[in-house]
DOPALO-267333 format. One record per residue (C-alpha): residue in three letters; z negated, y, x. Coordinates in steps of 0.1 Angstrom, whole numbers, padded with zeros to 4 digits, always signed. Each point is the difference from the previous one (the first is absolute). Layout:
BEGIN
ALAZYX...
***
This chain:
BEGIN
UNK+0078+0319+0185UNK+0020-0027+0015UNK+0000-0031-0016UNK-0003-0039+0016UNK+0020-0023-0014UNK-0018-0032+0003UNK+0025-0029-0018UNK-0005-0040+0003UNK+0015-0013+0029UNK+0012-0036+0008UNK-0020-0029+0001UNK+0005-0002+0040UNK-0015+0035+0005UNK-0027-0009-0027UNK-0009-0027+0028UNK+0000+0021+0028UNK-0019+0031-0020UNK-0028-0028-0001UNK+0002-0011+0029UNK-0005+0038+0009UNK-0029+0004-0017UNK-0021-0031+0012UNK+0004+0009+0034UNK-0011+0035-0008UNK-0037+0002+0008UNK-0008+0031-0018UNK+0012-0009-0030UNK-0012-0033-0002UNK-0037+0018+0003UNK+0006+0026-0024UNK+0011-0020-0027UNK-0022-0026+0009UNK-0031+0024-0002UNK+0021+0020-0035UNK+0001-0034-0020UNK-0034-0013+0010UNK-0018+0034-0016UNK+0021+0000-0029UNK-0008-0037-0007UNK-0041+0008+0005UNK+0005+0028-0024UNK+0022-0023-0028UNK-0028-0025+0007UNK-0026+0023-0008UNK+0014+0010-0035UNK+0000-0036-0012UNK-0037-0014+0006UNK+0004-0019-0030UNK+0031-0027+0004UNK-0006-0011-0035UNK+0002+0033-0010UNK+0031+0010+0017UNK+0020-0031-0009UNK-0007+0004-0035UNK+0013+0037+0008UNK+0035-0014+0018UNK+0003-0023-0029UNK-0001+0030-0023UNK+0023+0021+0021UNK+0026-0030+0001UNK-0003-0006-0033UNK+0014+0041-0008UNK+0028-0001+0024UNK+0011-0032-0008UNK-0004+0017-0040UNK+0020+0026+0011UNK+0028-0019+0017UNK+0002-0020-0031UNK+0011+0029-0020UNK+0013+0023+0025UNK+0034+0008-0017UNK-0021+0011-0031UNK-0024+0018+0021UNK+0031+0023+0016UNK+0012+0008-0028UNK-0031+0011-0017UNK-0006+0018+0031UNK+0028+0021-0003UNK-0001+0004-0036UNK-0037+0020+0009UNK+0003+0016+0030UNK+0035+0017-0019UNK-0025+0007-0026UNK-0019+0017+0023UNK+0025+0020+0015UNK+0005-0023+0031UNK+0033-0006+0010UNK+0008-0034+0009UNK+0028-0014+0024UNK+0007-0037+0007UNK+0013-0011+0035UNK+0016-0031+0009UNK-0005+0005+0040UNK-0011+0025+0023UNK+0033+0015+0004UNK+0000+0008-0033UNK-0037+0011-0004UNK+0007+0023+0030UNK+0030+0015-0019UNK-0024+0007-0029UNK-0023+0019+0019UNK+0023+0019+0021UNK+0018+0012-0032UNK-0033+0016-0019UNK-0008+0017+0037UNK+0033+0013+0000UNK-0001+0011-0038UNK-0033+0021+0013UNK+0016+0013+0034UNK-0027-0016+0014UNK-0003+0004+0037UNK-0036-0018+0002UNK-0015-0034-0014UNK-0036-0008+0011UNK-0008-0033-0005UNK-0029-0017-0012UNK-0005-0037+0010UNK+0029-0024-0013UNK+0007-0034+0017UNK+0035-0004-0029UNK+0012+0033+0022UNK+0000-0016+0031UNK+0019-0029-0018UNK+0030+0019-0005UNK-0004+0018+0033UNK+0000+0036-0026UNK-0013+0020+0033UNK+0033-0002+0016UNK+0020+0009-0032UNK-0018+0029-0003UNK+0007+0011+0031UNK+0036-0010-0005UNK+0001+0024-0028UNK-0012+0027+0017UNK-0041-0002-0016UNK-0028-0004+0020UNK-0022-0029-0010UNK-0036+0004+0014UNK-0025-0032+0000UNK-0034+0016-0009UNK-0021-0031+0002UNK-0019+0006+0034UNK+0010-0034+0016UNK+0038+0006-0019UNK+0001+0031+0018UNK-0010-0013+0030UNK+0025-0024-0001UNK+0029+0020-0009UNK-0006+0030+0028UNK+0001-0028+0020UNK+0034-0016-0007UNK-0017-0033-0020UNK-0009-0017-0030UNK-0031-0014-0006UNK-0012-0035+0010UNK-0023-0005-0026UNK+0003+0006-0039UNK-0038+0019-0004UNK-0002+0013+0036UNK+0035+0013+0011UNK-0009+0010+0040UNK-0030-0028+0006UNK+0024-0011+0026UNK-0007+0032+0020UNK-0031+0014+0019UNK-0021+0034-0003UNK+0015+0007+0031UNK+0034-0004-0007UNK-0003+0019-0028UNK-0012+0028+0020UNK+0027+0000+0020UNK+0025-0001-0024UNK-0017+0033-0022UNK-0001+0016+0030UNK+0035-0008+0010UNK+0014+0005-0039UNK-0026+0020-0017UNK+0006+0039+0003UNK-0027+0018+0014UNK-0018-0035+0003UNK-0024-0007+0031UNK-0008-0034+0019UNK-0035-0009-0019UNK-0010-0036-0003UNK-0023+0011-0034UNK+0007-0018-0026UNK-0013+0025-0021UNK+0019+0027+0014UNK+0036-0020+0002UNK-0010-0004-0036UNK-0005+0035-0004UNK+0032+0009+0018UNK+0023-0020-0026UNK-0019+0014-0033UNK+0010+0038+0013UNK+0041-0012+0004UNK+0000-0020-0029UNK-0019+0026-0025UNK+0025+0025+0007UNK+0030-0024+0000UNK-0017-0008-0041UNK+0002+0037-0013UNK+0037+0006+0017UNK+0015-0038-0015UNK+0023+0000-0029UNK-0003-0033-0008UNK-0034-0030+0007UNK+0008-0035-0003UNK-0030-0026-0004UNK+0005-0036-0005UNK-0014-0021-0029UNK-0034-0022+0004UNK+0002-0014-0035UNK+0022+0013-0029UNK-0014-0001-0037UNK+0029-0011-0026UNK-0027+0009-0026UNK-0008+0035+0004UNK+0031+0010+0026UNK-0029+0008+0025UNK+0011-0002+0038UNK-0029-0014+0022UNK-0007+0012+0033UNK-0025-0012+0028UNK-0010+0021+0028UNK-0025+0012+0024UNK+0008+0030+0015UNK+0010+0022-0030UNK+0037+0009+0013UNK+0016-0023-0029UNK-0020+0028-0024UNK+0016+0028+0021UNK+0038-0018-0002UNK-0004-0005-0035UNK-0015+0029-0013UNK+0012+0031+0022UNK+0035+0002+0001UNK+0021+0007-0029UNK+0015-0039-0005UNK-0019-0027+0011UNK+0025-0038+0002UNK-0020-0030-0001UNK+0017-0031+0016UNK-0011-0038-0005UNK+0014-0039-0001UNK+0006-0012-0037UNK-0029-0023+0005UNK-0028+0025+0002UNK-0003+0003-0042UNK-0030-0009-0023UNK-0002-0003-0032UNK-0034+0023-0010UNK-0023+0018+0021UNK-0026-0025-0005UNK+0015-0023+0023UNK+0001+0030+0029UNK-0038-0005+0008UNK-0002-0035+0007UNK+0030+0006+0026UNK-0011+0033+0012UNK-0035-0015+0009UNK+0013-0030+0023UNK+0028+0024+0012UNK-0023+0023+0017UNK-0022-0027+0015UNK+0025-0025+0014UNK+0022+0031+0020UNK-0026+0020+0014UNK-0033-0016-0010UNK-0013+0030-0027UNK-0013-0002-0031UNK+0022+0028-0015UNK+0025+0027+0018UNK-0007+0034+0003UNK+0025+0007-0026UNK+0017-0023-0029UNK+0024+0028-0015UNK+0018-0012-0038UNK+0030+0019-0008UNK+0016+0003-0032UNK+0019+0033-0006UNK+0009+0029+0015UNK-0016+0032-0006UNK-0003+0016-0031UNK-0002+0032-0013UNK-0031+0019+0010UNK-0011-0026+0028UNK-0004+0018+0038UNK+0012-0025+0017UNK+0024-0031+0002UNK+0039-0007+0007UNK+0022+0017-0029UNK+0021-0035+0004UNK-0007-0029+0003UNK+0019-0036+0009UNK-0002-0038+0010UNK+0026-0019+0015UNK-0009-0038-0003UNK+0019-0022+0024UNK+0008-0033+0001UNK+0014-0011+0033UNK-0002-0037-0001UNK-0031-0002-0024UNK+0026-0014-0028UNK+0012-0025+0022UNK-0040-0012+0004UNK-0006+0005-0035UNK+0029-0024-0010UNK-0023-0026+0019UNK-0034-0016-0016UNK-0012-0006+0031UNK+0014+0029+0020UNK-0010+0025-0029UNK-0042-0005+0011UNK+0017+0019+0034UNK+0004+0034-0026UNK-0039-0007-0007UNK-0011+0023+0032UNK-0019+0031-0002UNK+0006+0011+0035UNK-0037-0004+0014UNK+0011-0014+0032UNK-0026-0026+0000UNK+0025-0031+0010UNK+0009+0023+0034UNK-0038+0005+0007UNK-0008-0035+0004UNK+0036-0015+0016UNK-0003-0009+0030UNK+0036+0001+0003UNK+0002+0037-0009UNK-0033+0008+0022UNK+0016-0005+0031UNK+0037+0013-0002UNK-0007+0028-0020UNK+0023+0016-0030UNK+0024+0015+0021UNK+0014-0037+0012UNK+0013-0009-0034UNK+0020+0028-0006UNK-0003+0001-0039UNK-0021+0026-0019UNK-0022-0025-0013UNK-0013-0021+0034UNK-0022-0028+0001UNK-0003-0029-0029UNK+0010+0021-0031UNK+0029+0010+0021UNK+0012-0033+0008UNK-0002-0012-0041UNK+0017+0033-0013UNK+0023+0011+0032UNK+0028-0026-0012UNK+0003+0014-0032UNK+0004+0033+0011UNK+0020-0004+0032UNK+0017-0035-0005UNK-0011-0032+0014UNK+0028+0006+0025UNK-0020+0026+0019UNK-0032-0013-0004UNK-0002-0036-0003UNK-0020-0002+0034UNK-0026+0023-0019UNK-0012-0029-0021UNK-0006-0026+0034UNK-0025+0026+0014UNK-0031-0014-0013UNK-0024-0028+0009UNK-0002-0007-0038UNK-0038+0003+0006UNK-0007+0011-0037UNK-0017+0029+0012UNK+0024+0024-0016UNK-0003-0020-0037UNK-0042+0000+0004UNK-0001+0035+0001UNK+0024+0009-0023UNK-0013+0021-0029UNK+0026-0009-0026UNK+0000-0043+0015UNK+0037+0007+0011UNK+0009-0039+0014UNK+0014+0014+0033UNK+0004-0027+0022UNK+0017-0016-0032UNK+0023+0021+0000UNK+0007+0006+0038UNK+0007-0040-0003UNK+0025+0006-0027UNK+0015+0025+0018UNK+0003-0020+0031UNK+0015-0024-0022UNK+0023+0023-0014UNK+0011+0016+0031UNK+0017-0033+0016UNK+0014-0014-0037UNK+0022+0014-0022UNK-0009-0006-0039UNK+0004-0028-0016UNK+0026-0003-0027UNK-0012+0022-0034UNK-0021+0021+0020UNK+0002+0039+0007UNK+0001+0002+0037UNK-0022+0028+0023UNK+0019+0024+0016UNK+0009-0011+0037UNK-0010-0038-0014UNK+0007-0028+0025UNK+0006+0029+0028UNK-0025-0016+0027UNK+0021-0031-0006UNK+0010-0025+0032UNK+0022-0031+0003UNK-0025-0007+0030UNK-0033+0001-0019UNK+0022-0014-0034UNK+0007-0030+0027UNK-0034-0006+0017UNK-0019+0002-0035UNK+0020-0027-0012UNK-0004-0021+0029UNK-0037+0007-0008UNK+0002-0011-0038UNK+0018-0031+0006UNK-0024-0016+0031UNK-0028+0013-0025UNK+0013-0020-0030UNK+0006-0028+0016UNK-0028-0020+0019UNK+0019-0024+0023UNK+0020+0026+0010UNK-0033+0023+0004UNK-0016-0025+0021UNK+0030-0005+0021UNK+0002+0033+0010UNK-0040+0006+0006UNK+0003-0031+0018UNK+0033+0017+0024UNK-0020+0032+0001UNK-0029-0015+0017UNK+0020-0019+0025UNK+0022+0028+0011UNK-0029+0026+0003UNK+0005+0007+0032UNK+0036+0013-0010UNK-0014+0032-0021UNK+0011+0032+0010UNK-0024+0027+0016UNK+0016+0030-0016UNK+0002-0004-0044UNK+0016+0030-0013UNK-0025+0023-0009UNK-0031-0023-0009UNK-0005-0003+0040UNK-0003+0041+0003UNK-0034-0001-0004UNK-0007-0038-0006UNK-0001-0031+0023UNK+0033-0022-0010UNK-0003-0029-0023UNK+0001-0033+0010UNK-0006-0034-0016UNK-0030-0023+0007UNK-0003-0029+0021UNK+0000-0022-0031UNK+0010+0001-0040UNK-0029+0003-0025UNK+0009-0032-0009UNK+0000-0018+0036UNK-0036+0018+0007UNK-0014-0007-0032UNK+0005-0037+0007UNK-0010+0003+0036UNK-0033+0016-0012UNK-0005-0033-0027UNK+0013-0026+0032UNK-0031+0008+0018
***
């Protein structure tokens, strides 16, 4: 199967994708109408405020445990899962992640990969490697399959294809889908992707899963689902690779249930998942089923560069629920697609730049209304708007003196902005000079221009008043 390519693009066509998808009715509407149900149904699991806070504060308080010892944590990781009989591999970026997972195919003469859900394999764009070496890679999520037979990546970290329609869908399975007729049933589109992907499970080689939560105790691989085709990819071929960020690590399986429980109800508003699958060896002697091999490739990608920052690290706190997208209204009307980065919406905007470069994506960080929404919601109290801040910060400043710099670091620099902010600081620190120019501003009102760059696209232009504060205030005392 063909596979899409979908890689950041410039900060001008980040503009215009918006741009693109405000003016696009119909998907304005559905995400409008998505969001709003998946916010009743988070709403619904939390009656209790009281309750859940003391449940995010609990939750926080275990990833930020985590992050405090999370070189400790890897290496007692590995130490088990070798213990176990799981091989692990380390990879600094996707290239090299990719590379890892091309070579055990290839050691296998594997044609086929099926695919359970895995956000870190979009990250390094491991689809289009496979292909590259000759492997098929098959997405066996429903809305990853979806996706992928149509040419795309998913707009949402929980609900790949929400971007698309029942209709559309039918279409496209009757378009793509062999032997596949137009039928607008849910059920029976359903139906219609369980009989291609169960064959596609007993013919694989290799299944590849991604990692909810991994246990540094036990060497135990967590893995949330609701659909039952992560058991299939990890249990039916013969080697099953698990992929996942650095950051994904806890220390004992006590500390899964408090995160598993707000996972499930921030993304998709459930009290539990169909499945919660924990993996910790392969399959041993006498057992019927299970891969005869088993790996994990843990990637970093930027989280080290995050990590080396005690404010940036609470960004490696995430669970992937996808609550901060539910409830921006940023992300609600443009969509995933318009940010171009696997991880859209708020959570992509805070971890984006560590993975890509702020010279890619520092307009990423200035698309938000710094509402708080994103940071209410949050199971695991990540400061978001904190961070976007500091990365706005960080985007049009290089570092000061003594300080490790982001990658891409002062890239949205401008002599312009640089010049006019400085003229701002000075009339602001100085109040003669301030009410000098307050008192020119009013006087030469009628002089302001009708177009303002872009605060005029959809505003009326600025103008100052007919008076100072200071001139009306004693106007209002004269009387």
């Amino acid at each position: 199967m063909a596979v899409s390519e979908l890689k950041f693009v410039p900060a001008s066509e980040f503009k215009q994708r918006t741009g693109a998808a405000v003016a696009d009715p119909h998907l304005r509407r559905s995400f409008r109408t998505a969001m709003d149900y998946l916010m009743a149904k988070r709403a619904a699991q939390f009656p209790d405020s009281a309750a859940l806070e003391r449940q995010r504060a609990l939750a926080e308080h275990i990833r930020k445990y985590s992050l405090s010892r999370l070189p400790d944590l890897l290496e007692q990781l590995e130490r088990q899962l070798t213990a176990n009989g799981i091989q692990v591999h380390w990879a600094e970026n996707g290239e090299q992640a990719n590379a890892i997972i091309v070579g055990i195919a290839k050691a296998h003469a594997a044609k086929l990969m099926v695919k359970g859900k895995s956000m870190v394999s979009e990250e390094t764009e491991l689809n289009a490697a496979m292909e590259a070496a000759g492997i098929e890679a098959l997405e066996c999520d429903m809305g990853e399959y979806i996706v992928q037979l149509d040419g795309e990546k998913p707009s949402h970290i929980i609900m790949p294809a929400i971007h698309k329609t029942k209709q559309q869908i039918a279409k496209l399975f009757a378009e793509k889908v062999p032997g596949a007729s137009y039928t607008e049933s849910v059920d029976e589109l359903i139906g219609i992707g369980r009989a291609l992907l169960r064959e596609k499970f007993m013919s694989a080689e290799i299944g590849l899963s991604g990692v909810n939560f991994a246990v540094a105790e036990t060497g135990t691989l967590c893995l949330v689902e609701n659909e039952g085709n992560g058991r299939m990819c990890t249990s039916v071929p013969d080697v099953h690779v698990a992929i996942t960020g650095i950051e994904k690590v806890v220390e004992k399986l006590e500390h899964v249930p408090p995160l598993f429980g707000l996972l499930t109800r921030s993304a998709t508003g459930q009290a539990i998942t169909t499945y919660f699958n924990m993996i910790s060896r392969r399959r041993q002697p006498g057992e019927r089923d299970g891969p005869k091999e088993v790996h994990l490739v843990l990637l970093d990608n930027g989280r080290t560069q995050a990590y080396a920052d005690e404010q940036l690290r609470t960004t490696l706190q995430c669970i992937r629920c996808g609550a901060c997208m539910n409830h921006c209204p940023v992300y609600t009307r443009v969509g995933g697609h318009a940010y171009g980065t696997t991880y859209p919406g708020p959570i992509g905007e805070i971890f984006s730049p560590h993975s890509m470069g702020l010279a890619t994506t520092h307009a990423l960080p200035t698309a938000s209304t710094l509402c708080g929404a994103c940071a209410e919601v949050c199971p695991v109290k990540i400061p978001i708007p904190e961070l976007l801040i500091r990365l706005r910060g960080d985007a049009t400043h290089p570092a000061s003196p003594g300080h490790a710099p982001l990658a891409g670091q002062g890239a949205a620099a401008s002599l312009l902005m640089n010049v006019v902010w400085g003229a701002w600081a000075t009339v602001y620190s100085r109040p003669a000079l301030y009410r000098a120019v307050t008192w020119l501003a009013t006087r030469l009102r009628a002089l302001t221009p009708p177009i303002q760059s872009g605060w005029t696209r959809s505003r009326t232009p600025l103008k100052a008043a007919r008076r100072t504060l200071h001139e009306e205030l004693a106007r209002r005392r004269g009387k």
